[in-house]
PLY file of the C-alpha trace (Angstrom):
ply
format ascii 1.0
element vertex 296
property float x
property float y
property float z
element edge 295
property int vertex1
property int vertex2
end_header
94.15 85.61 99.37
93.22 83.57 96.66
96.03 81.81 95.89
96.64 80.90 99.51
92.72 80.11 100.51
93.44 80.38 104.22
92.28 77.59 106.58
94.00 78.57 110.38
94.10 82.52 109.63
90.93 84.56 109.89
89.56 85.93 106.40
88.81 89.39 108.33
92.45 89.92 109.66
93.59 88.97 105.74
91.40 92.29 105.26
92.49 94.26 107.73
96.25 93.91 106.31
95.46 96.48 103.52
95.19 99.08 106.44
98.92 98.07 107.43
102.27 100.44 106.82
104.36 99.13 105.19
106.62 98.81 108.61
103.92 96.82 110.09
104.19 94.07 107.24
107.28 93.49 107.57
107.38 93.14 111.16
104.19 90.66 111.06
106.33 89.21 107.97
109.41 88.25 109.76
107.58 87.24 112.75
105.82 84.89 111.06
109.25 83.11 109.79
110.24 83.07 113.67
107.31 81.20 114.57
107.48 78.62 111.51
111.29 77.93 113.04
110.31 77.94 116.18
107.14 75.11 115.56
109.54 73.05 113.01
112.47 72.41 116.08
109.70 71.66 118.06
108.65 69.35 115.85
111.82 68.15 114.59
112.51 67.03 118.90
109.56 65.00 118.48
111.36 63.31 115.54
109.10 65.01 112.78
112.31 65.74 110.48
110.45 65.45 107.00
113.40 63.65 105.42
111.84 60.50 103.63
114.98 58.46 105.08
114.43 58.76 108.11
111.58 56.34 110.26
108.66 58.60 110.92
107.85 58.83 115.16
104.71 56.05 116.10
104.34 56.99 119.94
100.61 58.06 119.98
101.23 59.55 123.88
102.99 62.50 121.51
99.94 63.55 119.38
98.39 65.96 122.02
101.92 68.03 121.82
101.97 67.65 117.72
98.98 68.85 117.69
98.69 72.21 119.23
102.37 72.57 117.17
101.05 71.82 114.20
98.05 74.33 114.45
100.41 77.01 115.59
102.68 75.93 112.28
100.08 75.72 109.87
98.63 79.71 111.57
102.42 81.11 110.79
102.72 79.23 107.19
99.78 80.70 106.42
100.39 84.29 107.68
103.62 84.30 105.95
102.05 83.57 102.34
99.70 85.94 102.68
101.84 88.54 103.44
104.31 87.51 100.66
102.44 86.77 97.33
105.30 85.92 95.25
106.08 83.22 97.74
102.78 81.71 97.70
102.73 81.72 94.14
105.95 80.30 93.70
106.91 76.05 93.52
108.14 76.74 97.44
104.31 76.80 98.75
103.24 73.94 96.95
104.14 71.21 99.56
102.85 73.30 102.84
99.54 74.57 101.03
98.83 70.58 100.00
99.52 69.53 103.85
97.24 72.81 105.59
94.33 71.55 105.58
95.31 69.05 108.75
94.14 72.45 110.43
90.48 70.76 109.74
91.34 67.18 109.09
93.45 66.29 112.40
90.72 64.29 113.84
90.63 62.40 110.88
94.18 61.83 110.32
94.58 61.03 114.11
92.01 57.93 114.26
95.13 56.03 112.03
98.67 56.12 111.91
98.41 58.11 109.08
98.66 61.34 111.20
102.80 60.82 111.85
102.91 60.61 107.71
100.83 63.75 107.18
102.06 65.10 110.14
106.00 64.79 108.80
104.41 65.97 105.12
103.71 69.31 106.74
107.17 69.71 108.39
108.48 68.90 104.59
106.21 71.14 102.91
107.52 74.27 105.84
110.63 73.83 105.40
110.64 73.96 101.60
108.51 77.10 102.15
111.71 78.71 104.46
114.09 77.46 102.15
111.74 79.14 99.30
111.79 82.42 101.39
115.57 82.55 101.51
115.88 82.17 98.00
113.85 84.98 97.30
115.92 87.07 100.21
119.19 86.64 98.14
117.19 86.86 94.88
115.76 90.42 95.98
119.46 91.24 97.22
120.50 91.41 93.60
117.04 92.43 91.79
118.02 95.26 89.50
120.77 96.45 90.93
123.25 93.28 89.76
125.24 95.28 86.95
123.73 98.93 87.48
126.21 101.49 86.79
124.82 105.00 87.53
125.81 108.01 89.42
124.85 107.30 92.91
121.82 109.39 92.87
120.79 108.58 90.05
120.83 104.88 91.32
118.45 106.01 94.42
114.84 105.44 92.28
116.18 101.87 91.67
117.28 101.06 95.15
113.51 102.37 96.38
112.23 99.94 93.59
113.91 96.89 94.45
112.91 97.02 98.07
109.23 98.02 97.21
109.26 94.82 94.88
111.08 92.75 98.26
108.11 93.31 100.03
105.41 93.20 96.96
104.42 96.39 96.02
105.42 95.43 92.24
102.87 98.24 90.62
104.59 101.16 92.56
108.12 99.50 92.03
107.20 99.44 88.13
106.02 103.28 88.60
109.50 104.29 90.46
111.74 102.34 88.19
110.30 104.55 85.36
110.83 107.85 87.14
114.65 106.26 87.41
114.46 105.68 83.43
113.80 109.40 83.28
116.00 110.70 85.64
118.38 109.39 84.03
117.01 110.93 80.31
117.12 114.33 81.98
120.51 114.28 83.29
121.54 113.10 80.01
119.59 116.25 78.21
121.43 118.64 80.95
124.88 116.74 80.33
124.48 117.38 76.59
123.11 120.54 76.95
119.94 119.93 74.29
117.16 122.48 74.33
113.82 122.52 72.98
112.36 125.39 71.12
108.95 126.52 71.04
107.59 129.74 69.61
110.91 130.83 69.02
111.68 130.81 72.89
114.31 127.80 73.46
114.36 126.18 77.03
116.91 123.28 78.35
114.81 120.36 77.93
116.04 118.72 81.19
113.33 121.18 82.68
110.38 120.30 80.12
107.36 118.04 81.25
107.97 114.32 80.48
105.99 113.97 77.45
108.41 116.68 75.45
111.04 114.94 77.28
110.36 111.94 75.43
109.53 113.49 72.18
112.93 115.87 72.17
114.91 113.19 73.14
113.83 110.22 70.58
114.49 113.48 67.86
118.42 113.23 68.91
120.64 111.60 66.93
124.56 110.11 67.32
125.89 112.93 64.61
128.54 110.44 62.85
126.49 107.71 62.75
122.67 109.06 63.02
121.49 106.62 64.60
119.22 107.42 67.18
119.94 107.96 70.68
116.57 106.23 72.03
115.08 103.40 69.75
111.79 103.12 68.74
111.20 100.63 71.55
112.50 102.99 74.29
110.16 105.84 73.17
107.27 103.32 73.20
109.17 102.33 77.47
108.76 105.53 78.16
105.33 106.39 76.75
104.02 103.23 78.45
105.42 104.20 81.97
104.39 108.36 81.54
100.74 106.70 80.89
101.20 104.43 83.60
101.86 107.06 85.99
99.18 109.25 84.89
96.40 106.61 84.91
97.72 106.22 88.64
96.68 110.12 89.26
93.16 109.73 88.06
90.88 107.97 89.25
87.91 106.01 87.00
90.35 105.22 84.67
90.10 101.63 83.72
94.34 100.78 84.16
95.98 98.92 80.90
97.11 95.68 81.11
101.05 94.69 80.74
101.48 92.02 78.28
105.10 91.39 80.85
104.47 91.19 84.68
105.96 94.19 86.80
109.38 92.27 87.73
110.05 92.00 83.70
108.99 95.69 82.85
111.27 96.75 85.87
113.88 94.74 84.54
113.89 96.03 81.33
113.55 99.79 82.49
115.76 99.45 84.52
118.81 98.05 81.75
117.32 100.71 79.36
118.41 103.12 81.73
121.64 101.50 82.37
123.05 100.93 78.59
121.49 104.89 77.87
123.97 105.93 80.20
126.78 103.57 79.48
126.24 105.00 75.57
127.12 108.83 76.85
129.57 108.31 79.34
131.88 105.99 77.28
131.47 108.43 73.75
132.97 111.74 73.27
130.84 111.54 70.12
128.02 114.56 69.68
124.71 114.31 69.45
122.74 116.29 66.96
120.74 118.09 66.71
120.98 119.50 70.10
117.85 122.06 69.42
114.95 120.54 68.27
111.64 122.66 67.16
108.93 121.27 68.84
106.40 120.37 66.11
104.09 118.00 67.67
0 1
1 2
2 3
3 4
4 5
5 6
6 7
7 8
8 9
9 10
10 11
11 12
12 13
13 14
14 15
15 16
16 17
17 18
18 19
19 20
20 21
21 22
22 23
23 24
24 25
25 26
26 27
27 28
28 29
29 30
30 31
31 32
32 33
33 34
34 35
35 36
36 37
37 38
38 39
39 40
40 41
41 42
42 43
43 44
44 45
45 46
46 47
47 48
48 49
49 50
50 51
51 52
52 53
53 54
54 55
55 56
56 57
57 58
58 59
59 60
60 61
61 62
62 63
63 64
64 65
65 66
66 67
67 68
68 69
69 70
70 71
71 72
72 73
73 74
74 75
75 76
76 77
77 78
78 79
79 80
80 81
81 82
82 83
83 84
84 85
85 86
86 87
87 88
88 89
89 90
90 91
91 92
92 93
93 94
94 95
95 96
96 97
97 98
98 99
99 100
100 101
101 102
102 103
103 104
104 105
105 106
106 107
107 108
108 109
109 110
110 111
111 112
112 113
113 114
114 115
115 116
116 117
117 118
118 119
119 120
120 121
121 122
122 123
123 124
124 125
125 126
126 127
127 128
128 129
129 130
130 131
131 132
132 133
133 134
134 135
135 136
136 137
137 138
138 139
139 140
140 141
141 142
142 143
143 144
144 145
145 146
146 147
147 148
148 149
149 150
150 151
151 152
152 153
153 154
154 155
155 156
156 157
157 158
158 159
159 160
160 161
161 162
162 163
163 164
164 165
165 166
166 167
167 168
168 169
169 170
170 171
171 172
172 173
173 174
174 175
175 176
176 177
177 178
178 179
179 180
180 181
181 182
182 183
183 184
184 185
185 186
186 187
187 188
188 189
189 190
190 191
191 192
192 193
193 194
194 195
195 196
196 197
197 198
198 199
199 200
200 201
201 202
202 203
203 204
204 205
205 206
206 207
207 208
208 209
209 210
210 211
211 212
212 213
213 214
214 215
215 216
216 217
217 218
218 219
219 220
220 221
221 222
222 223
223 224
224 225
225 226
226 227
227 228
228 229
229 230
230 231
231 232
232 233
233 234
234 235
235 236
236 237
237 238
238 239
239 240
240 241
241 242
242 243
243 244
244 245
245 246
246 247
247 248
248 249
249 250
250 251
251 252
252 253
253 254
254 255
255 256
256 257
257 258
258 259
259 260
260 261
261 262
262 263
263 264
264 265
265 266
266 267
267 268
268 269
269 270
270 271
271 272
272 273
273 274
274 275
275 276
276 277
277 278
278 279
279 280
280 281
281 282
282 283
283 284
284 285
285 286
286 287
287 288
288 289
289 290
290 291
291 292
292 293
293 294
294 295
C-alpha cells in the first residue's frame, strides 16, 4: 500500500484484500481494468484524449460529467495498483499516481481552467498505466518458460511459478521454482541410477531427503572429464532454496534476505534446471561415481 498511498480507495478494504483467494484477486483485478476503459472512452467523448497535440476541451457546462468520471477513474486506477504491485512499482504508474490526487484537489483545480489540463494529465497518466499492464501480460506470457526444455511434467512446477509470479505471489513462486530445480535433480539421480550408501545399506538417492540430495549429487562427477555435474554455485542454489523452504515451515524464524529479488532467483533456478538437463540428455557420457558413501 505504500507505494501506491491510496487517496479514492478505502485503507480498510486495502486490508481486507489479504483475506482474498487468489480467484477473488483476479476477478477484482480485471475488473478494475474494465472500469479504467470504461471511464477513459467516457472521457475520451468529452474530448479528454491525453495526446499533447491535440486542443484540450474548455466547455465548463462539461465539468459536472468529468467529474463524477474522473472519481470513478482515479477509484479503479487505484484498485488496480494495489492489487498488482509490480505495476505500481513500475515507470507505468508514475503519470496516474502524480495526477490522483484530483480525487481531493478538484475543487481547486475547477475554480481555473487548469482543471481540463489536469483533467487530460490523468487520462495520460491511465492510459500509460493500461498500456503498462499489457506489457507485463505478454511479459508474464513468456516469464520462465521462453527456452524451457523439460519433460512435460517436469515443466509443471515452472508453469505454477510463472502464474503465481503473474499475479504477485513472487515468495511462493521463488519456493515452487526450487522444488522444479529438484525435481528435476531427482529424475536425473533415477535416470542415472546413483545411490547413496549409508551404514553399508545403499538406497537410490532419487528417494533421499533433499539435503543428501544435494550433497550426493554435487559428489558426481562427468567420468572423462571430472568435472562436476553441479558447480559450486548450484550446490550453494540449492542450499539457499532447501533453507528457504524450511524457514517457510517454522515459524519465529527471522527469514534471510536475497541479495537478487524473487523474479532473478526464479530466473536463475529456473535455467539451472534447464542446462542440468540439457547436460544429461544430450551426453551418453557416465557419471561417476554413481555410489557415493555418505560421510557428512
Amino acid at each position: 500500500m505504500d507505494y501506491v498511498v491510496p487517496i479514492a480507495v478505502d485503507e480498510r478494504n486495502t486490508r481486507l484484500q489479504r483475506f482474498y483467494s487468489w480467484f477473488e484477486i483476479q476477478e477484482n483485478l480485471l475488473e478494475a481494468v474494465q472500469e479504467i476503459r470504461a471511464k477513459l472512452e467516457s472521457l475520451t467523448n468529452l474530448e479528454f484524449t491525453g495526446d499533447d497535440n491535440k486542443p484540450l476541451p474548455n466547455d465548463p457546462s462539461i465539468l459536472d460529467t468529468t467529474h463524477s468520471i474522473v472519481l470513478e477513474l482515479i477509484y479503479a486506477g487505484e484498485e488496480l495498483l494495489l492489487y498488482h504491485k509490480r505495476l505500481a512499482k513500475s515507470n507505468a504508474s508514475y503519470k496516474f499516481l502524480g495526477s490522483h490526487d484530483m480525487y481531493d484537489h478538484w475543487e481547486h483545480y475547477s475554480a481555473t481552467r487548469r482543471i481540463f489540463k489536469e483533467t487530460d494529465k490523468l487520462v495520460k497518466g491511465s492510459w500509460e498505466l493500461l498500456e503498462g499492464y499489457q506489457n507485463r501480460i505478454r511479459e508474464d506470457d513468456k516469464f520462465l518458460l521462453y527456452e524451457l526444455e523439460l519433460p512435460r511434467d517436469l515443466e509443471d512446477d515452472f508453469v505454477l511459478a510463472r502464474n503465481l509470479f503473474s499475479v504477485g505471489f513472487d515468495d511462493v513462486g521463488v519456493l515452487i521454482t526450487g522444488r522444479g530445480l529438484e525435481g528435476v535433480l531427482r529424475r536425473i539421480a533415477k535416470l542415472r541410477k546413483i545411490n547413496i550408501t549409508a551404514k553399508g545399506k545403499p538406497t537410490l538417492v532419487s528417494q533421499a531427503d533433499i539435503f543428501d540430495l544435494i550433497e550426493t549429487m554435487s559428489r558426481v562427477k562427468w567420468k572423462v572429464t571430472g568435472i562436476p555435474l553441479i558447480t559450486k554455485d548450484t550446490k550453494a542454489l540449492l542450499h539457499y532454496l532447501r533453507t528457504l523452504r524450511n524457514e517457510g515451515a517454522h515459524s519465529g524464524i527471522e527469514k534471510r534476505r536475497a541479495t537478487l529479488n524473487p523474479r532473478e532467483i526464479a530466473t536463475i533456478v529456473t535455467e539451472t534446471a534447464n542446462q542440468l538437463w540439457k547436460d544429461i540428455t544430450n551426453s551418453r557420457a557416465r557419471l561417476d561415481p554413481i555410489t557415493i558413501i555418505k560421510d557428512w
